[in-house]
C-alpha positions in Angstrom: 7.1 -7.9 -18.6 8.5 -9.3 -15.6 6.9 -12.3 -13.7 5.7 -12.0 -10.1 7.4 -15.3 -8.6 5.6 -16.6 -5.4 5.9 -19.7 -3.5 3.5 -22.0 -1.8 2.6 -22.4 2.0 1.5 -26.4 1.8 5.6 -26.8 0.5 6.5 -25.0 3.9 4.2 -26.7 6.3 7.0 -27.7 8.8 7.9 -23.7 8.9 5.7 -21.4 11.4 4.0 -19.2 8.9 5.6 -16.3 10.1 8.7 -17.8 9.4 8.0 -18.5 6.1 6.8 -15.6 5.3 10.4 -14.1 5.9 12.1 -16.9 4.3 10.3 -16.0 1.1 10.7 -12.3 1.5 14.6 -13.0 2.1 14.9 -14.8 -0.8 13.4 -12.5 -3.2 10.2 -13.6 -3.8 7.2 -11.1 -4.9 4.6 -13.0 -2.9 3.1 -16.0 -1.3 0.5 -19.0 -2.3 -1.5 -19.1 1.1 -3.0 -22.3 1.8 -5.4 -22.0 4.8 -4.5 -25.0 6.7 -4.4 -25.7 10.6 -1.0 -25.2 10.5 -1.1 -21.7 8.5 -4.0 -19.2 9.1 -6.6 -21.7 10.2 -10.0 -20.8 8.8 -12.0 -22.9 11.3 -9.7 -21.3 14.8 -11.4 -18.6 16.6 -10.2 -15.2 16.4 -10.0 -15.4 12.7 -10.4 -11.7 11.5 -7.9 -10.6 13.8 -5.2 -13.5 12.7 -6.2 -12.1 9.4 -5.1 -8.6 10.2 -1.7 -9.6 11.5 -1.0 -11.7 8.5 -1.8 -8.9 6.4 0.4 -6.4 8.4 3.2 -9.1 7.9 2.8 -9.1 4.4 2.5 -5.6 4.0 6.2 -5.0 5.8 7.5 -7.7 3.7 6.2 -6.2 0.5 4.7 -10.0 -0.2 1.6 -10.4 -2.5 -0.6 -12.5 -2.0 -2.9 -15.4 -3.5 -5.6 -17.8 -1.2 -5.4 -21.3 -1.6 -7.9 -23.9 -0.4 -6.2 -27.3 -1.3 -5.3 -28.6 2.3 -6.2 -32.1 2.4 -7.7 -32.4 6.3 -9.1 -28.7 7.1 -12.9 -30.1 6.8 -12.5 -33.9 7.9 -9.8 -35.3 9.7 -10.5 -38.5 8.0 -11.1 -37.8 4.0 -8.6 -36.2 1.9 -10.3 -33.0 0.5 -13.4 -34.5 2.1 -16.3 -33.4 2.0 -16.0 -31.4 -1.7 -17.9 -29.3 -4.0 -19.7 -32.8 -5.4 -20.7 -34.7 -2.1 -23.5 -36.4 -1.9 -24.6 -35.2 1.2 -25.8 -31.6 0.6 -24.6 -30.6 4.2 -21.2 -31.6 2.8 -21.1 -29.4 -0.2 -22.3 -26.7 1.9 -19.5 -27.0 4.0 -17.3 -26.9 1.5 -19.0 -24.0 -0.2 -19.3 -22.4 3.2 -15.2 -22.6 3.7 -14.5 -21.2 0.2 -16.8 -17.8 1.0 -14.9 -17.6 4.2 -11.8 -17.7 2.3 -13.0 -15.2 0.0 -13.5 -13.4 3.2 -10.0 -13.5 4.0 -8.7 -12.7 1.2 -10.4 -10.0 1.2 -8.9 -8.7 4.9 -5.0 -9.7 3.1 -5.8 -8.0 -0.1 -5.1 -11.0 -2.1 -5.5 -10.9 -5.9 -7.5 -14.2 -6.3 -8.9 -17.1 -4.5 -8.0 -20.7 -5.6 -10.3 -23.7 -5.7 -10.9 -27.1 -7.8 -14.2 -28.8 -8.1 -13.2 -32.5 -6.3 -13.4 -36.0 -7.7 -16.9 -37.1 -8.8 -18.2 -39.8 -6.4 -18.9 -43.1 -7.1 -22.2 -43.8 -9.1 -22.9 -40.0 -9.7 -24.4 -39.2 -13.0 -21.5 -36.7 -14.6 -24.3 -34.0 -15.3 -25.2 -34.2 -11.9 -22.1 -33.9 -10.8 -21.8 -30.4 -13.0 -25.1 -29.6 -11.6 -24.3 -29.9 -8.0 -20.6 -27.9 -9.5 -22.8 -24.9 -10.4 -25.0 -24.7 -7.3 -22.4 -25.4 -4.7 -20.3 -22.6 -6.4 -22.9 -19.7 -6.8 -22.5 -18.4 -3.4 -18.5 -18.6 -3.6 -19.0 -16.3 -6.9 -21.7 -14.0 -5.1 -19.3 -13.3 -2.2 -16.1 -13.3 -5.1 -18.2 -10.5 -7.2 -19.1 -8.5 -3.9 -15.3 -8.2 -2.4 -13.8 -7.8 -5.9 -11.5 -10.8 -5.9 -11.6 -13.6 -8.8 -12.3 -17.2 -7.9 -9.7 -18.8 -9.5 -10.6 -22.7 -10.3 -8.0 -24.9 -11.0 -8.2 -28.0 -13.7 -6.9 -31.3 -11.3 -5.9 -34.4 -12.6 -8.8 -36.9 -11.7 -11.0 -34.4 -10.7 -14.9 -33.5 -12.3 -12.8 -30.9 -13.7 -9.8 -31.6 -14.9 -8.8 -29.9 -18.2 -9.0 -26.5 -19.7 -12.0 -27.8 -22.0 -13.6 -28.5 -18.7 -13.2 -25.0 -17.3 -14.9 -23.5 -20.3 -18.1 -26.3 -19.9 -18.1 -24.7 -16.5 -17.9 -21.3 -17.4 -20.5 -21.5 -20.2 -22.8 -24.0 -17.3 -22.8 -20.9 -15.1 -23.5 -18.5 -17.5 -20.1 -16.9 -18.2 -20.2 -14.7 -14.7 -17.5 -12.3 -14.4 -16.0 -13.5 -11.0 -14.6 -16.3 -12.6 -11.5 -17.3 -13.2 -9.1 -19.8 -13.8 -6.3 -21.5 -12.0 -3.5 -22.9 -14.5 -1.2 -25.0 -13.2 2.1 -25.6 -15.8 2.6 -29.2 -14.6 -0.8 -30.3 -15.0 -0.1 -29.0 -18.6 2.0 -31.2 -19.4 0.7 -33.7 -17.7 -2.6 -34.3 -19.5 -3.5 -31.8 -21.7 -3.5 -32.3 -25.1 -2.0 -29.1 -26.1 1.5 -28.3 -25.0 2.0 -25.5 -21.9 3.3 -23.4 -24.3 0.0 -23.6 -26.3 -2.1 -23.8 -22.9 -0.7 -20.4 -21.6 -1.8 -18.8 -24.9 -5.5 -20.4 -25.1 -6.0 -19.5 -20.8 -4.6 -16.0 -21.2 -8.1 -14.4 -21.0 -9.2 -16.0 -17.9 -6.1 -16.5 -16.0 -6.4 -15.1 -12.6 -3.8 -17.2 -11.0 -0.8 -19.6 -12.0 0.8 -22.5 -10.3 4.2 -24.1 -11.5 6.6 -27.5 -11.0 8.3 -29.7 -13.4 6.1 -32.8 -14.2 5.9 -35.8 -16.7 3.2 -36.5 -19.2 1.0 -39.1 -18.0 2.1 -38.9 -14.2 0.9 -36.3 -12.0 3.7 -35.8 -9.5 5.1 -32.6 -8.8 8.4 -32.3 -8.9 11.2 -29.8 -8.4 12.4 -28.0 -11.7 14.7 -30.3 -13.6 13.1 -33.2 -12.7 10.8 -33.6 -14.8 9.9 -32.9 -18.4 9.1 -29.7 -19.2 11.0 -26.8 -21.1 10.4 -23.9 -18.9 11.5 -20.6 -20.9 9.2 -20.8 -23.6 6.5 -21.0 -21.2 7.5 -18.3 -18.7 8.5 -16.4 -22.1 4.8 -17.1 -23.1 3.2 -16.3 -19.8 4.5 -12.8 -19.5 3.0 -12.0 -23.1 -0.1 -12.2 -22.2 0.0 -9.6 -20.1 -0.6 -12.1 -16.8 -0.1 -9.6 -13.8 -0.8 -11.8 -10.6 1.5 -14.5 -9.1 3.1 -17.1 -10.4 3.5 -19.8 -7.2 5.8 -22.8 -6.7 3.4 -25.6 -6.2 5.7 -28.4 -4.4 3.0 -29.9 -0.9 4.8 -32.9 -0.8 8.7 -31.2 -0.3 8.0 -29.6 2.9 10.7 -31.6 4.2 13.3 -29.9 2.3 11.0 -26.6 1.6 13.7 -24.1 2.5 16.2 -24.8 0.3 13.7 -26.1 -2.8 12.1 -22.4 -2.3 15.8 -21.1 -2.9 16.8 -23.8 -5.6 13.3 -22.6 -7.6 13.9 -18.8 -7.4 17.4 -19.3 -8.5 15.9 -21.7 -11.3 12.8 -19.1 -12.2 15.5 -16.6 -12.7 17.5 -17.9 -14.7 14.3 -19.8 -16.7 12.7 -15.6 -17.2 16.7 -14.6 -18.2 16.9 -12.5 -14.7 20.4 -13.5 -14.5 23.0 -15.4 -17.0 24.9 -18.4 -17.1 24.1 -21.9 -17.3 20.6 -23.7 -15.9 20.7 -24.2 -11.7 21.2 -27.8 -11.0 
């Protein structure tokens, strides 16, 4: 089976999105990791059905899949860094949060995307972990109400630092909320390697079942910094080998937000890199 590569808006934040939509579709790529940001489809800007509409018309003539992403760092608060989350202490907060993830369910919906992305936040100082699991669950049963009535997975994504941060944690969520069908899980190959116990070869095989979305970077164990493919750690063609055995049919999304300075030519460096790394095309490893 062959891999659907995409890349990732928050890389390209100096492009205009329409720009790097092409950019993408020039280069080969099967599809796109939207971030909704200020700067790309802004979920808060009036007018947001119809911006919808013509992004999905420019996908559609660029033959671009699609996944949503909800990790910009400023789109609720100018002043916190994914601020207010999923675990605030203020309940306005987390329903402002949860509020922002239906509405991106919303859109993805309008693009036809094949999953929505979220994580769960850092757990705030002097909160109780099961509280913080509890206000996890409640926060997210809307997002999974509105996920189960457009037919697109919520895809949650284990963070380094965050509530949750591990695939073990996914499965205390997903056993917390009663195993409901709309969700899904995010796996990132870097975070892998990071902190997991298992290797990313071993994590792709264990997340197979719930895998509704995959992110991918080099990284280190120990250090979560995402890096551009060779600089880091990790042996990529037993795990791309892996991934496509199990079957995994939505993207699989270059995940480099702080490269946007050099974004078009790391999104043509990592195709060339992804294709050599799934055996597309011979000869030695890109440098």
């Amino acid at each position: 089976m062959t891999l659907r590569l995409g890349y990732g808006t928050n890389g390209l934040t100096d492009l205009r999105l329409d720009d790097a939509l092409g950019l993408l579709a020039d280069l080969g790529y099967d599809g796109v990791g939207l971030t909704l940001d200020h700067m790309h489809l802004d979920p808060l800007a009036p007018d947001l059905a119809e911006r919808t509409r013509q992004v999905a018309r420019r996908l559609t003539g660029l033959g671009l899949g699609v996944t949503v992403e909800t990790g910009a760092r400023y789109v609720l608060d100018p002043r916190r860094k994914h601020g207010p989350s999923l675990l605030d202490p203020d309940p306005d907060g987390r329903a402002a949060r949860t509020a922002l993830l239906v509405r991106a369910v919303e859109v993805a919906a309008g693009l036809g995307a094949h999953a929505v992305h979220c994580f769960s936040g850092i757990t705030p100082p002097d909160t109780p972990t099961d509280t913080a699991w509890q206000r996890l669950a409640e926060a997210l049963a809307p997002v999974l109400d509105a996920s189960d009535r457009a037919g697109i997975p919520l895809a949650i994504e284990p963070e380094p630092g965050h509530l949750l941060a591990t695939l073990a944690d996914f499965h205390h969520l997903r056993t917390l909320l009663g195993d409901p069908a709309p969700l899904g899980l995010t796996l990132d190959i870097g975070h892998c390697q990071c902190l997991e116990p298992a290797s990313p070869v071993d994590c792709v095989k264990e997340a197979a079942p719930w895998l509704r979305h995959v992110q991918i970077e080099d990284m280190r164990r120990g250090v979560h910094e995402h890096l551009p493919f060779g600089d880091g750690e990790i042996d990529f063609p037993p795990v791309l080998e892996a991934l496509a055995a199990t079957g995994y049919a939505g993207l699989t999304v270059v995940e480099l937000p702080r490269h946007s300075h050099a974004g078009p030519e790391l999104a043509r460096s990592s195709i060339d890199f992804l294709r050599w790394a799934t055996g597309t095309t011979d000869g030695a490893a890109p440098c």
